[in-house]
N, C-alpha and C positions, 0 to 999 in steps of 0.2 A: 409492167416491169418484169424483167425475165428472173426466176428463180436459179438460172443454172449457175452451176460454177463457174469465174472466167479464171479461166486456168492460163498460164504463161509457161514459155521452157525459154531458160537463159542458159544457151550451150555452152561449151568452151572446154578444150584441155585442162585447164587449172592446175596447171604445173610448173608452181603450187599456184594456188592461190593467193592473193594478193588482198590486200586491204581496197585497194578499188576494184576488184572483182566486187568484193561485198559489198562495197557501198551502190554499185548497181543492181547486187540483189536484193539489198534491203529497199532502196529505194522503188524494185519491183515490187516487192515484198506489200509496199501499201497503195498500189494502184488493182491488186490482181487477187481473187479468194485466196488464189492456190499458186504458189510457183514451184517448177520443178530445176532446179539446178542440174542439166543433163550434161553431164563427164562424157566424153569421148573416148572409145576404148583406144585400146595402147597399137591394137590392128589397125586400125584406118588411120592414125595419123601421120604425117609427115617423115619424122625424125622421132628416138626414142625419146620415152618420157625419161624422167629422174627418178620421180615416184610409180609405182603401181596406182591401179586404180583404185583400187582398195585404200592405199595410203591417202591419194588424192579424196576422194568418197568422205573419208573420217576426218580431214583439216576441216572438209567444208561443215559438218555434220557439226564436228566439235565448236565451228566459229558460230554459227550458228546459235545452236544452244547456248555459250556464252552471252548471245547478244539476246537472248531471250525471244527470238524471231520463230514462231509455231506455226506458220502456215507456210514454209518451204518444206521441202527435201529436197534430197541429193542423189541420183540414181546414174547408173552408167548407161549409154544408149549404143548401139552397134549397125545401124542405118541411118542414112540420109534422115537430117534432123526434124526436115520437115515430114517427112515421112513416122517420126518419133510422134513429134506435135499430136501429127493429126491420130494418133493411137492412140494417144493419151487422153485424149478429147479435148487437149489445149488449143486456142481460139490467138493465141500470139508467140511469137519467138521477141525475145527482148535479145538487142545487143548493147553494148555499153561503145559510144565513140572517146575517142581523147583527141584526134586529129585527123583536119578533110580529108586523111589518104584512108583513114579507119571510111569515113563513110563514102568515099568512093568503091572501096572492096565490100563492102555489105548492102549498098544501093545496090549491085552487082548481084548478090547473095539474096535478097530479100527479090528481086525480079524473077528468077531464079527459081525460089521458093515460091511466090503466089503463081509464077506456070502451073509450077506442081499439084499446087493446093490453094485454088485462089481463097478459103474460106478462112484463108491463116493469116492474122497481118504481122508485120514485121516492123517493128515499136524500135524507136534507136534511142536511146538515152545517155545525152550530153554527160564523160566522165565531169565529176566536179573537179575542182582548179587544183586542190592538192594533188591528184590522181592522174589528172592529164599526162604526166610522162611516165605512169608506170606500167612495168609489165612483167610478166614472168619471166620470161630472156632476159629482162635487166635485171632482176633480182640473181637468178643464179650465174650474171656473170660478174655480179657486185660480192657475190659472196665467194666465187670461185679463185677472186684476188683479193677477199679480205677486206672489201668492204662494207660498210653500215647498212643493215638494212634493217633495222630498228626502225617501228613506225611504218614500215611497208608492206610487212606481212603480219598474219597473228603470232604472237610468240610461239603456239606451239611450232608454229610452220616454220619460228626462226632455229627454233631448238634444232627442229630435223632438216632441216637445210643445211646447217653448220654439220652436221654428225655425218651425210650422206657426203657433204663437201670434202671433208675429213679421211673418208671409206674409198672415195674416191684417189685421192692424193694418196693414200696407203699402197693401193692393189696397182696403182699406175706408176 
């Protein structure tokens, strides 16, 4: 039986993070020694974030700790993820699905990926039934008209979503 670490990295924006973001990490959390919750810098993504990554970094750091989970962290990554992975000496990317279009775009990503690095497997993790429709986009546009998003994020994340929602509506 092998002694090494089996280390995982569960990428993603996390903007913010979400309550089914974590239940796919915790859920990594007890398949895996070591997982690394890799933040995507604010350069490579799409469209801008809400939060810095910094901001994002401490929801995860702080949800964490709360939930008493010691074998993650939270770290920013600035290259192709797989490319992260395999630096880290991580042996899997976990993604979390909610819906067959999630695992059409990461069957996609995870081929993709084992080109690159075939030593890396790409682990998809059914979101559970509560979580299945949630997502960062739907939390800040529930919150951007004012609605509930109690129960979908960690509190601190609802505090500072509401106050950024808020800064926002000020300057605009």
């Amino acid at each position: 039986m092998s002694t090494e670490k089996r280390i995982a990295v569960v990428p993603g924006s996390y903007d913010p993070v979400t309550n089914g973001h974590l239940d796919i990490i915790k859920r990594a959390a007890g398949l895996f020694d070591e997982v690394v919750v890799a933040v995507v810098n604010q350069s490579v993504r799409k469209s801008k974030a809400m939060f810095s990554i910094d901001e994002r970094l401490g929801f995860i750091t702080g949800a964490l700790a709360a939930e008493g989970i010691t074998n993650v962290r939270a770290e920013p990554f600035y290259e192709l993820v797989v490319s992260y992975a395999r630096r880290i000496g991580a042996t899997a990317i976990v993604k979390g699905l909610r819906q067959a279009s999630d695992f059409e775009y990461e069957m996609q990503m995870g081929h993709l990926n084992r080109q690159q690095a075939e030593e890396i497997e790409s682990i998809f993790v059914m979101a559970s039934p509560q979580f299945a429709f949630l997502s960062s986009s739907w939390v800040k546009e529930l919150a951007r008209f004012d609605g509930r998003i109690d129960g979908l994020v960690p509190a601190p994340v609802q505090a500072a979503l509401t106050a950024r929602v808020a800064e926002l509506r000020d300057d605009g």
